[in-house]
N, C-alpha and C positions, 0 to 999 in steps of 0.2 A: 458686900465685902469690899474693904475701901483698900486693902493691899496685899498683893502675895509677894509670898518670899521668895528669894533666890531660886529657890530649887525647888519648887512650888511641886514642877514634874516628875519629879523622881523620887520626893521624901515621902513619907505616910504611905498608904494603901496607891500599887499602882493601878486604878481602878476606869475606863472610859467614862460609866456614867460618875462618878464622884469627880474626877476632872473636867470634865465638859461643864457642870454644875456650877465646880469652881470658878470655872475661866468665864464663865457669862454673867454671873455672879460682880464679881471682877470688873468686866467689862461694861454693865450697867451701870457702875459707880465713875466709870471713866466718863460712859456719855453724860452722866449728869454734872460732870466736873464741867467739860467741854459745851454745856448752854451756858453756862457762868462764867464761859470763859479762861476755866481757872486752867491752865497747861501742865503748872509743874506742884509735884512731880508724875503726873499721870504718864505726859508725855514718855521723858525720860525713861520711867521703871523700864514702858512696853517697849521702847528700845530695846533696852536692855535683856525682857524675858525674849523675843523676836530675834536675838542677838544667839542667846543663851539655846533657844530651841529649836533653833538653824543647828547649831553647831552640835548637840546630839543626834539630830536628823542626818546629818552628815556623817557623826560617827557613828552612827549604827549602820549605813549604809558600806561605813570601810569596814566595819565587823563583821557582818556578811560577805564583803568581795573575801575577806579573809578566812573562812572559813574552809577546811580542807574538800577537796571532789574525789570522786572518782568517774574513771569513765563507766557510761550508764550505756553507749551502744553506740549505733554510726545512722547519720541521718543521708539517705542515699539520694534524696530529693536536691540538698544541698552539699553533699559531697565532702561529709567532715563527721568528728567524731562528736559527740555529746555527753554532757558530766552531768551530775548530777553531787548534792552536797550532802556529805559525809555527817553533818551536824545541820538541823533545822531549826527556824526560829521556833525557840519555842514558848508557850502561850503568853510569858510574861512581856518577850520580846513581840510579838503581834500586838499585844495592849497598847505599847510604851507606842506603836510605829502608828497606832488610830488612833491616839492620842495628841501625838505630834502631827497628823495629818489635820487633825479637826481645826488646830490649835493657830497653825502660821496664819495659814491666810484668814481668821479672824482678826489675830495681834494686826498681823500688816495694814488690814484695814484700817481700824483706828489708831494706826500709825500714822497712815495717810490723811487722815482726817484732820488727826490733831496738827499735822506739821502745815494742812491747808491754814488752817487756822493762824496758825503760827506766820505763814507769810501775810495773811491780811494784816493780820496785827502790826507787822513788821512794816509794811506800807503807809501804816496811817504811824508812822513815829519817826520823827527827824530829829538830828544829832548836832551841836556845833559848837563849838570851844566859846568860854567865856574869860574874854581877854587874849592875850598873849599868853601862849603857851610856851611851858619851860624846855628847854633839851630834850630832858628827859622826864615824859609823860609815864611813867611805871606806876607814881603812887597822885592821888589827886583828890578830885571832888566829883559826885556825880548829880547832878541834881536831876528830879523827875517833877515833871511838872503833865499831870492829866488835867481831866476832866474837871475835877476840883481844885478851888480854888489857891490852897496850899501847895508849896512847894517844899517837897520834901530830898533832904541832904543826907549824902551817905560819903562818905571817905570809903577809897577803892585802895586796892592796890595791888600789882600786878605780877607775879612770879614766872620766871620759865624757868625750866627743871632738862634737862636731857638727858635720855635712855639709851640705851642701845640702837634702837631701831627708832626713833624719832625724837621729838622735840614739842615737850608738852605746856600749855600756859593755863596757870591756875588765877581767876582774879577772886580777891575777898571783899566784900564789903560790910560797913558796918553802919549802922545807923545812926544819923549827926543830931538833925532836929529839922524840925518842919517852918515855915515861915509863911502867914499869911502874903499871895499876894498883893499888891497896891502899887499906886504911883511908889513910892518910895524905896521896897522892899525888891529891888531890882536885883538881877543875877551879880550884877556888877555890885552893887550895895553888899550881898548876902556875903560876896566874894572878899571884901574886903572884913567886914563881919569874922570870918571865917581865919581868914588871917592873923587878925587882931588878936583873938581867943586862943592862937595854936598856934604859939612860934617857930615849932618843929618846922612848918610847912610855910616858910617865908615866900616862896613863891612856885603855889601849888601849880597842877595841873588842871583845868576845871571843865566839866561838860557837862552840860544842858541838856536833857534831851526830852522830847513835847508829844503831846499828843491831844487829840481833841474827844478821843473814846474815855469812856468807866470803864478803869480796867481794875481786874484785883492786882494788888500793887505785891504783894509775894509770889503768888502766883505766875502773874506773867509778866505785868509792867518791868516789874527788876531784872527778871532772869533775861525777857527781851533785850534790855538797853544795858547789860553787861555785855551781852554778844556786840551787839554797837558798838560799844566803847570798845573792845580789844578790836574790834576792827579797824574802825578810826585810830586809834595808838597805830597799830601797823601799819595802815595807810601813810600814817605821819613821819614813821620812822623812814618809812619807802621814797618819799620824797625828799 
């Protein structure tokens, strides 16, 4: 099973062993993502169901504080009365709670695993402006250069948006064209290239960013060295 839905946990049949099945099921497809290296969107999702199955766990457990008592006797041992609840869970609500108990600390697990992954990766990848950069680095050029000998161009560009309650940045990219490298075919050459072709952008923003690993380049190369880049932007901005 290479992906569950949103509400994986509570839609269909709420059943332990049909979800346990699911979720290892699931889970299988992640580890085998994770020897390829591939992150996204394995990563992500499992955030997000670990996000998602936190925060039923949580409210099932306010469901219950909520539930009406009454008093059931007086405990003379500790000198107080005792309740006892008016409403019990009942069998669908004990499914739902062995369910979610089976569930977290698998997800988290390979939560941890993949985001291990994710810093090594992140180690073996350096970032650095090609040329002079303009003012205002919001929209630009991203170059990726791995393992292989191509160097591949993506046009970025950077949005922040503000909510209520915080201050969120979206970046897009899209994909430019690849460039064998050589003596000739330089960041600085490509850069100019780049220019030439797209007048919009007379003097873009540019970053390079390296690595000496085979990475899958959707997977993880890009989604990796977008995180970089809005870093570095901010960084830039900061100083």
């Amino acid at each position: 099973m290479d992906k569950l839905s949103k509400d994986w946990i509570t839609e269909h049949s709420i059943d332990f062993e049909y979800k346990k099945y699911m979720l290892l099921a699931y889970l299988q497809h992640v580890e085998g993502c994770y020897k390829l290296n591939r992150l996204y969107p394995p990563l992500a999702d499992l955030i997000e169901h670990y996000r998602t199955a936190k925060t039923l766990k949580e409210s099932k457990q306010h469901l219950n504080g909520s539930f009406p008592q009454r008093m059931a006797g007086f405990d003379a041992e500790r000198f107080r009365l005792t309740y006892e609840k008016v409403v019990n869970d009942d069998a669908l609500m004990q499914e739902l709670e062995s369910i979610l108990d089976f569930s977290l600390p698998r997800i988290a697990e390979y939560v941890k695993e993949g985001q291990a992954i994710f810093d090594f990766v992140e180690k073996e990848m350096s970032i650095q402006p090609v040329g002079i950069l303009p003012l205002d680095s919001a929209c630009g050029y991203l170059f990726l250069q791995g393992g292989r000998r191509d160097t591949r161009v993506y046009e970025y560009s950077i949005t922040i948006f503000d909510q209520p309650d915080a201050r969120y940045r979206a970046i897009r990219t899209s994909y430019v064209n690849s460039y064998a490298r050589s003596i000739t075919n330089t960041y600085e050459f490509i850069k100019t290239e780049l220019i030439r072709n797209k007048r919009e952008l007379p003097n873009p923003a540019v970053f390079a960013v390296e690595t000496g690993l085979e990475l899958p380049v959707e997977e993880t190369f890009l989604p990796i060295a977008k995180r970089m880049l809005l870093r570095q932007v901010d960084e830039g901005k900061a100083n």
